[in-house]
N, C-alpha and C positions, 0 to 999 in steps of 0.2 A: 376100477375095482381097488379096494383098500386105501382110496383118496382121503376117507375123513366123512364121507355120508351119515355113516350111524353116528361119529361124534356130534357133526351137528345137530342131525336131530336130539339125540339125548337133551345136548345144550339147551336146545328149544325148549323140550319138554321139564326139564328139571329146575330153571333158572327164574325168580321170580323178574320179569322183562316188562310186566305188565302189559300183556297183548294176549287176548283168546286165540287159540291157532288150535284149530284141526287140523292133525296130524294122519292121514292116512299110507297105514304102512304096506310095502308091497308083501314081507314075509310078515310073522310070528311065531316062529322055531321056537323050539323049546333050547336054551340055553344060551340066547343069542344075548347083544350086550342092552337095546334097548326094554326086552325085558325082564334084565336085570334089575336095568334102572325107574323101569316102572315100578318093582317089587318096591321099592323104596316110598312111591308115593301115594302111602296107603292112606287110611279114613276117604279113600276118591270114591265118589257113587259110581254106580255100573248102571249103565242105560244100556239096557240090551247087548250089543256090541261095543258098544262106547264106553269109553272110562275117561271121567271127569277127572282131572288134574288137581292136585292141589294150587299151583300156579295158575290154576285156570285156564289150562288147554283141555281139548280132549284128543281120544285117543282110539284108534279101531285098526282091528291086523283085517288084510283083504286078502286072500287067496286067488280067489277067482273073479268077484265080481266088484268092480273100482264103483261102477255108475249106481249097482243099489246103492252102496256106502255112498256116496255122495248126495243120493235120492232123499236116502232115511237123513242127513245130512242136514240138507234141507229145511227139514221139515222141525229142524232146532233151531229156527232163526232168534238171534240176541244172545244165542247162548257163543257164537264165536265170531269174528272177524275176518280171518282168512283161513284159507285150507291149502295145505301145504298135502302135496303128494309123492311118497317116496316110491323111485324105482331101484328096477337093477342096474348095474353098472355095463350089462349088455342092452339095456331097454332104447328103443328107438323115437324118443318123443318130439314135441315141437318148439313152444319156447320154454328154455327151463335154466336153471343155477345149476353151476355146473361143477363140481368139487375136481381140482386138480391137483396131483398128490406131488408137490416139489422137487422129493427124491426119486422119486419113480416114473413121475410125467413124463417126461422129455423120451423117457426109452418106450412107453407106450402110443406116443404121438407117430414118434417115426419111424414107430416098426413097419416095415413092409410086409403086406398081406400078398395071397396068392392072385393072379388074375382072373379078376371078374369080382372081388371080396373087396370091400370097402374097409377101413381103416375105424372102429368101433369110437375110438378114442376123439379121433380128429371129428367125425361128424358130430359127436356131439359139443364138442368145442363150436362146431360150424352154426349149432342149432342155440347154443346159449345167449342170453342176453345179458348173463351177469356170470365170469368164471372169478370162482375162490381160490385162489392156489394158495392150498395149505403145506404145512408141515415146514415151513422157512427154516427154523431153525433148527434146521438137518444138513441145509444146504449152504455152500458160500455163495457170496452176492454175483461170482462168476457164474454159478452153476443156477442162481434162480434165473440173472437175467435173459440165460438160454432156455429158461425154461419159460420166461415171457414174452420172448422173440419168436417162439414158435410156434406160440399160442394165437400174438399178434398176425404171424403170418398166415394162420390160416382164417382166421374172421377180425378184419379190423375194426369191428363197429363194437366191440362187446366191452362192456365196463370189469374190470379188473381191481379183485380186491384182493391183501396178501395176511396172511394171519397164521396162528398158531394154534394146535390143538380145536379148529373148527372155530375161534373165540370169536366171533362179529356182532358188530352192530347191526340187531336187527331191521331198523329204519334202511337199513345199506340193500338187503337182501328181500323185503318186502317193498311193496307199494312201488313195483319198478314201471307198471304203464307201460310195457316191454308193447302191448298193441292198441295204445291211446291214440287217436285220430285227431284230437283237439293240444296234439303236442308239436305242432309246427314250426314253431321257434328251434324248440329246443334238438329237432332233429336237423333244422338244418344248420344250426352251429355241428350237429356232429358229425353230420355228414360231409362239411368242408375238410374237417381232420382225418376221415379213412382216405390211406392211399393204396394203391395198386400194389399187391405182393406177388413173393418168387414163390414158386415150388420147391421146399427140400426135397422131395422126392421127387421120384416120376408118378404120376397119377394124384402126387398129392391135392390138398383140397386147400383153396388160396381165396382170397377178397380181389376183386375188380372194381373198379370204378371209375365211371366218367360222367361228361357233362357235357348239355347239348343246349344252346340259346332259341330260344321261341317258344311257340305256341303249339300244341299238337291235340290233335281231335284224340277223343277217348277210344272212339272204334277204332284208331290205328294203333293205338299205345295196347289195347287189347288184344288186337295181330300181334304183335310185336309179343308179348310178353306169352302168347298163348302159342303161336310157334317156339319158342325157348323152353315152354313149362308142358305144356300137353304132347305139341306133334313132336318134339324133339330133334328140330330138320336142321337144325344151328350146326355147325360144327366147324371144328378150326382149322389151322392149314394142314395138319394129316390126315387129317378127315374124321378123328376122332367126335362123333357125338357131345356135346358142352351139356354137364349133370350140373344142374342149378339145385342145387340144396336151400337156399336162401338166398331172396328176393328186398330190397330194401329200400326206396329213395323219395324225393318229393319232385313232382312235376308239375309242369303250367299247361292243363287244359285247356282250348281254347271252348269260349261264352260262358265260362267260370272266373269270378273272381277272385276266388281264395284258392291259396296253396292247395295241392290235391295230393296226400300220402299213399304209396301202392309198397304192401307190405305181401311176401310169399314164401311161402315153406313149400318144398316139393310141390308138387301140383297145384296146390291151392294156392290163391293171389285175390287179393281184396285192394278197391280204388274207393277212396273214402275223402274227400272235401274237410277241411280244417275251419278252424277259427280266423285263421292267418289271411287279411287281405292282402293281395299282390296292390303295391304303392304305385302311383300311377307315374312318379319317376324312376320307378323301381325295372330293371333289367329283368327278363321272364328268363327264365331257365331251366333243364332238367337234371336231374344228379341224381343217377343210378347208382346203387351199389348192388353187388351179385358175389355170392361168397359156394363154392362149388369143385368140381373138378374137369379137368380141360380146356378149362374158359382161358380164352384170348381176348384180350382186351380193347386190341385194335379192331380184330371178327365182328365181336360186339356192338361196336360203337358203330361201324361202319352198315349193320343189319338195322339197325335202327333209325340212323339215319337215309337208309334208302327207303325204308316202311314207309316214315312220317313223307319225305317226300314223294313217294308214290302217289298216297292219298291225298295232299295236296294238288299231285297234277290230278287227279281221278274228279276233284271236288269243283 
């Protein structure tokens, strides 16, 4: 809350970027600051709900219903590019850019909530693929780097951009292929670079990862990940339940040749075959990452490895 959300969009909306962007906004209050900054951009046609930009975005306030507006949407193909979707700052989404407010960040990250109450801040840090932390220059380079060391501790995989007054490179914050399957390359250079983080908190929400050599059938890598994500039967040495908020890695199927990407938000988890041949001198391997709270790292690794080999002996 008050990270820089409406600035960027304004920016979006006012800035000649040359990019069509559907902008659907979660409010349209009367006195708020994006329509203020629409009043400004007048001679724009009115398509029903939609207001044409003079930059060449458009624009529509949603109350209640996201998916008409994206229907009616739709149904203007050539007239836009992307469609960019604002929520609130309590909103619970999946992958998304994540605005983090410099000054204020760091004491929203580590607040401690009541027991059984998740941390609003941190999951959606947990849930991004790309965090902005803005307002820099509010802060000393002491006070940002703790604010990107805890950002880092809770999701290491996420791309981190730092700017001021919302001001980005749109190329940065669009076209991120945040759930491309024919990106196997590029995720496994970045998945060698996430490493295993601490809890500042108790309960807080951290990154895991490790790495397992060979080959593993799909129906066990399915056990595996569907006990973690559905049955919820993981748990670590106090017995605490393991809450996997995101799921992330590449693995080597076996009677597949190509890299295989298994990507998961809360429950849901998708295994999708790549571009990427595995090299026939090439070493097979698995590299998980798991970004969540409770998770033990060693638990993990060790449920995993007894799965794959279970079904091994079973086969």
């Amino acid at each position: 809350l008050g990270a820089g959300k409406t600035t960027l969009l304004n920016y979006i909306l006012t800035e000649q970027h040359n990019k069509r962007i559907a902008v659907i906004l979660n409010e349209f209050g009367e006195g708020i600051a994006l329509e203020k900054s629409l009043a400004i951009s007048q001679g724009g046609e009115l398509y029903e709900e939609w207001l044409e930009l003079r930059n060449g975005c458009l624009c529509c306030s949603v109350k209640d219903n996201g998916v008409k507006a994206i229907e009616n949407l739709m149904q203007r193909r050539g007239k836009f590019d992307y469609i960019l979707l604002e929520t609130t700052g309590l909103a619970d989404p999946g992958s998304v850019v994540s605005v983090v407010d410099a000054k204020h960040g760091l004491q929203h990250l580590t607040e401690e909530k009541p027991e059984g109450l998740i941390n609003e801040a941190s999951r959606q840090v947990a849930l991004a693929d790309l965090i902005i932390i803005n307002k820099t220059d509010l802060v000393s380079e002491e006070e940002l780097n703790k604010v990107r060391t805890s950002v880092r501790s809770i999701n290491g995989l996420v791309k981190i951009l730092e700017t001021q007054r919302s001001r980005v490179d749109l190329s940065n914050v669009l076209d991120l292929h945040a759930f491309d399957s024919l990106s196997g390359v590029s995720l496994q250079k970045k998945l060698e670079h996430v490493k295993t983080t601490r809890a500042h908190l108790d309960k807080a929400i951290i990154t895991v990862t490790f790495e397992v050599p060979g080959n593993i059938k799909e129906e066990n890598l399915n056990i595996f990940i569907q006990n973690l994500l559905w049955e919820k039967n993981v748990k670590d040495k106090t017995g605490c339940t393991m809450d996997v908020i995101r799921l992330k890695g590449l693995v080597s199927i076996q009677g597949k040749s190509h890299q295989v990407i298994v990507q998961g938000v809360h429950e849901l988890y998708d295994l999708e075959e790549t571009t990427v041949a595995w090299k026939e001198d090439e070493k097979r391997t698995n590299r998980l990452v798991l970004i969540g709270r409770n998770l033990d790292k060693e638990t993990i690794k060790e449920v995993f490895i007894a799965t794959v080999r279970e079904e091994r002996e079973n086969s």
